[in-house]
N, C-alpha and C positions, 0 to 999 in steps of 0.2 A: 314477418317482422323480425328485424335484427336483434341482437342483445344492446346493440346502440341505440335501435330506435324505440325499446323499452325505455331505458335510462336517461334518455332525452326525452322522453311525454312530460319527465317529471319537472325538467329545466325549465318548459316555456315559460310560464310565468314571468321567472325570472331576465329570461332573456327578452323577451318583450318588455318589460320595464327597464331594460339596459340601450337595448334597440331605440325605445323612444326618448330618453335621455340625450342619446346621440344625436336621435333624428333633431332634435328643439336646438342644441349649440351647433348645428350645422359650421362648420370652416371651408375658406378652399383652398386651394395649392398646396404649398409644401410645407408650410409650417400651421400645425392645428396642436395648438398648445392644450388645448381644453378637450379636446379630444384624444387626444395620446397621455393626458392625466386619468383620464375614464377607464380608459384601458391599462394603465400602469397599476390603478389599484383594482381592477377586478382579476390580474394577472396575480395577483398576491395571494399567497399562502399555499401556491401547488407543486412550490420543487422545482420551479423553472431556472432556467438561468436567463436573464432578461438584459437585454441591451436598446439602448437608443442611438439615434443616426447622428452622426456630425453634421450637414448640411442639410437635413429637412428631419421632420419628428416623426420619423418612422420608431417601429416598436420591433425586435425579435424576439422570439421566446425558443429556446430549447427544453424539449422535454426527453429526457434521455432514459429510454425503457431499462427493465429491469432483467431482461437477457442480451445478447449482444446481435446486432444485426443492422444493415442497412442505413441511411435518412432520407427520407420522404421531407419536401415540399410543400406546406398548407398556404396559400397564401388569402389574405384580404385585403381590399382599399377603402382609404381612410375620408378620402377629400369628398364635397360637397359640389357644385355647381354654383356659378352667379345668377340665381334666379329668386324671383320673389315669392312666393309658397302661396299660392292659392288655393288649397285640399280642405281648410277650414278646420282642418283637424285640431282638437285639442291640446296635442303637443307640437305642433308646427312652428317650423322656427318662422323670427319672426325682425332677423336682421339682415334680410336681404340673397342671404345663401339658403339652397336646399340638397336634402339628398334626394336629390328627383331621379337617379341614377340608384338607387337601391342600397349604395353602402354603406350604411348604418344597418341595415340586414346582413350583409356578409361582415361587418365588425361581432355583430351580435354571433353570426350562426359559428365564428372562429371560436369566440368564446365560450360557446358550449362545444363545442369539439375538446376545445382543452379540458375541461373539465369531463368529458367523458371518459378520454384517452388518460389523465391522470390517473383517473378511481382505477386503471386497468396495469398502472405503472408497471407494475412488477412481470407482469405476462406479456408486457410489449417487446418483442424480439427487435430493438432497432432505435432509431433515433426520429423524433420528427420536430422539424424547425416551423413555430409559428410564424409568418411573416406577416405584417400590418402594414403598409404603405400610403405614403399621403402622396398628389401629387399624380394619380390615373386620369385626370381630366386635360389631361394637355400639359403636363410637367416633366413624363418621364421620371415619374417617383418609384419605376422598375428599377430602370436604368442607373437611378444614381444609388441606391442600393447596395445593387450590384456590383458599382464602382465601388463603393465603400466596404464590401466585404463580406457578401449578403450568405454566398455560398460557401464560407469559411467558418462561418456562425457555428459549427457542429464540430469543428474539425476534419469533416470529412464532408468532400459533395454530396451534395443528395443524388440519388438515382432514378427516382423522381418527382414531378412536380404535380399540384393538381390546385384547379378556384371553383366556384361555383359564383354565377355569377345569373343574379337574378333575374325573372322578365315577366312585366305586366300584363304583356299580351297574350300568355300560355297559360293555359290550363293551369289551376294551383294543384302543386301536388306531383306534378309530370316533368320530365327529362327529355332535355334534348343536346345534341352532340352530334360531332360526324370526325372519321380521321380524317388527317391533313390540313388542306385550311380552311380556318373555323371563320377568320375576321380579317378583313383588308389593312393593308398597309395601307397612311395615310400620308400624305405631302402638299407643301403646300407651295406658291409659287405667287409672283409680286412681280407681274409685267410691267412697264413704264413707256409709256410712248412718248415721244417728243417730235416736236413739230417747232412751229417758230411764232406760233401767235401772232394777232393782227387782227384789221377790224374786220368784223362779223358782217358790213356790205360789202366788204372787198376779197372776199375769200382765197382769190385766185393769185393776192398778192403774197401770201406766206403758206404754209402748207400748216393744213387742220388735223389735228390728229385722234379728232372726235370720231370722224366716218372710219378712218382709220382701224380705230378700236371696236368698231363696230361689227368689222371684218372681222376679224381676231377672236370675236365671241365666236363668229358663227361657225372658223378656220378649230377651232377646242371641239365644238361638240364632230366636225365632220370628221376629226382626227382620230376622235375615238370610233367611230361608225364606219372607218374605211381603212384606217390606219393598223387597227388591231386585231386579231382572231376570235372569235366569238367566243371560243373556248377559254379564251384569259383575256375575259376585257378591263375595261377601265373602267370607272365613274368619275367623269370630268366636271365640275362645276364651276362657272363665273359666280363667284359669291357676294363682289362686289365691284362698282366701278366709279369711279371719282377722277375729278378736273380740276385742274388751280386757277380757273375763271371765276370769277364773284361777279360777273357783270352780265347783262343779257346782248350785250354788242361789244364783246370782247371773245376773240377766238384765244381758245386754250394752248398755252404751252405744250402740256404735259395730259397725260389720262392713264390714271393707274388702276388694271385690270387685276383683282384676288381671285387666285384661283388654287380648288380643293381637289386632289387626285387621291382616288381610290384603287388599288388594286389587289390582286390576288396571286399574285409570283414576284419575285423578287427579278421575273425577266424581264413583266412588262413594266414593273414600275419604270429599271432604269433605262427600256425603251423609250415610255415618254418623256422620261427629264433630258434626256441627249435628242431626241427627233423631235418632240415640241416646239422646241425652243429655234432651232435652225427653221421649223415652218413660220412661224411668226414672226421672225426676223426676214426671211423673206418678203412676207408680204407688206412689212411695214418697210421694207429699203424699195421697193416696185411703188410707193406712194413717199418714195422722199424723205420719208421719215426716219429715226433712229428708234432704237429697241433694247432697252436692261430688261434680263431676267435674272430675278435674286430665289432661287428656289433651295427649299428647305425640306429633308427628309424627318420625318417625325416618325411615328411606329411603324416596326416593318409588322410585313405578314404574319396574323397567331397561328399558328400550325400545330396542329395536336398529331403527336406522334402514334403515328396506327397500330404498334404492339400497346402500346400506352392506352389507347381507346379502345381496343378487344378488351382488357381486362377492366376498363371503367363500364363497357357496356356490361360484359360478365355480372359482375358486380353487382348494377343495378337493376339489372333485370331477375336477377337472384331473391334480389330483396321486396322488388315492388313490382315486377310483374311485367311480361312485354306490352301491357296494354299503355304502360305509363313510362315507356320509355321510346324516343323516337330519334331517328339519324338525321342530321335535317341534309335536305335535296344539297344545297348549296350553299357557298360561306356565306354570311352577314357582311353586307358595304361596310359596316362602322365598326370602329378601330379595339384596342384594347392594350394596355402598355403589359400585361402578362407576356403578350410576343417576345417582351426580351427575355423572360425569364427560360418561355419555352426554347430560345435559339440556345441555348447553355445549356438546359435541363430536358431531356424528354419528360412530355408530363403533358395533361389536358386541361382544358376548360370548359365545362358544362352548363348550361344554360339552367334553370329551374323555375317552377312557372309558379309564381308568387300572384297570380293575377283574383282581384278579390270579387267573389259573385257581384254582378250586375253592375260594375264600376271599374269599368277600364280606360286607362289614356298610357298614350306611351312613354319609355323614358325619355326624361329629358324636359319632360313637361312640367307646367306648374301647377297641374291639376294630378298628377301620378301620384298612385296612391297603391299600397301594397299589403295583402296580407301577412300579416307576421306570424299569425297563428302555423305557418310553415315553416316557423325557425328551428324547432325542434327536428325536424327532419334533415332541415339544411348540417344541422351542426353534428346528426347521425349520419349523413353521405357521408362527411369528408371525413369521420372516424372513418365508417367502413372503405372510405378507398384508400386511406393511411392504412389500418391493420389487413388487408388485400395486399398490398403489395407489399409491404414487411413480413408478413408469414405466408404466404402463396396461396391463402385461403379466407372465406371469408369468417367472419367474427364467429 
């Protein structure tokens, strides 16, 4: 046990009734007014220098040690999901949003990070910027940060970056990580087909662009199955598909195909956005058809820097043992807006397995439920991987 994870047994309390606080005003997207007041006053009274965002309600905090050295990166997300809370939990929110994603745990476990690393002010060799972020669920509340001045917050870059970022279905208690990439880049793409409609006994008189789109499904998954390398593939999804027929004898104009790309190099992603798009259009001009593709890049690939994850693994296997710490095989399909931070910063993100005996479901769900009796550790990791890499040793 660390000197942090001493001094942190004594938080939880505290931090579990800040946790669930959060967890009952759930918010989503970029503005969480009531939850960036949470955080504005539990930041109070430790010497911080504290700023908020122009264009979403993010939170910074600098803590500026008491010898000169370095700034280290802490980051947390603020935002909530549109989901209805089904956990029956006694503090479960109860307007429609949830943090079914865990972050009212990493608001909480930052929290007690500040507060550990405060009480240590004077013997911190270095600088460490809290970041709070609303806006990880599909806002890019990294990114606009970022733009707003995220890595300026200290007066000086940080050197590195680090999150921990929770998961139901691990082990509570246990660690997992790997270098390189940790979580896919996601994108997204909004096929349209068009045809010329008419009626549904005469088919032959206009061109259908139903069967069409039909093709087109099947043209995505054989693209990724034959098109790409095994070794950096894809995860292609048809997410949805829709017509602007309302009638049962009326053939459709139009049939618009959504679809979700996952990848793991920043090669294949722009492989598929430039060769996808010419196969489809192919197939729909050989059936007469026309073809818009409107595609949108969202988070690129999280990539944890491999000097950066030797000394996170160091670290925590230091503290808790290689029985509870594990490299995982292969990146995670699902996304994480930290990617942007890490393309700036080297710096990692760690997974922590918050999952509570005999009651697991995963994120995202409306039934996720999470032990918090591990925030106290949560909020002793990311001391010890702040004061690690600001004195080149551990606490």
């Amino acid at each position: 046990m660390t000197a942090f994870a001493a001094a942190a047994a004594g938080l939880v309390p505290e931090l579990i009734a800040v946790r669930r606080e959060l967890h009952a005003l759930a918010e989503t997207g970029l503005q969480l007014p009531r939850t960036q007041a949470v955080l504005l006053r539990e930041l109070q009274g430790y010497g911080l220098e504290v700023s908020t965002g122009d264009g979403l309600s993010s939170v910074t905090a600098v803590l500026r040690g008491g010898r000169p050295g370095p700034v280290v990166l802490l980051r947390a997300d603020m935002d909530a999901l549109p989901i209805t809370e089904a956990t029956g939990l006694d503090f479960a929110a109860t307007d429609g949003a949830m943090h079914a994603c865990g972050h009212d745990l990493h608001m909480a476990g930052l929290l007690g990070t500040v507060r550990l690393l405060a009480a240590r002010r004077d013997e911190l060799a270095g600088t460490v910027v809290f970041m709070f972020q609303p806006g990880e669920e599909g806002f890019a509340g990294a990114r606009l940060m970022l733009e707003e001045g995220l890595l300026d917050a200290a007066g000086a870059a940080p050197v590195a970056a680090y999150a921990l970022h929770v998961d139901t279905m691990t082990d509570a208690g246990t660690f997992v990580t790997r270098p390189g990439p940790m979580m896919a880049s996601v994108s997204a793409a909004t096929v349209t087909v068009r045809g010329t409609g008419g009626h549904a006994a005469m088919p032959h008189q206009g061109v259908d662009p139903v069967p069409v789109a039909a093709e087109l499904v099947l043209a995505v998954q054989t693209f990724g199955a034959r098109r790409l390398p095994a070794t950096d593939p894809a995860v292609l999804s048809v997410t949805g598909i829709r017509s602007d027929s309302a009638a049962g004898n009326v053939l459709s104009e139009t049939v618009t195909l959504v679809l979700n790309v996952r990848t793991f190099s920043a090669t294949t992603r722009d492989r598929v956005r430039d060769e996808l798009p010419a196969l489809l259009g192919g197939i729909a001009g050989a059936h007469e058809s026309t073809l818009d593709v409107d595609w949108v890049d969202s988070y690129p690939v999280t990539v944890n820097d491999p000097r950066e994850t030797d000394l996170v693994l160091a670290t925590l296997r230091a503290a808790h043992g290689d029985e509870r710490v594990s490299v995982l095989a292969a990146p995670s399909p699902a996304s994480e807006d930290f990617a942007y931070v890490l393309e700036r910063v080297p710096g990692v993100l760690v997974f922590l397995g918050v999952a509570p005996a005999g009651r697991r479901a995963p994120l995202h769900s409306d039934r996720a439920v999470f032990d918090d009796g591990q925030l106290g550790l949560h909020a002793a990791t990311l001391a010890d991987l702040a004061w690690s890499r600001l004195h080149g040793r551990g606490a």
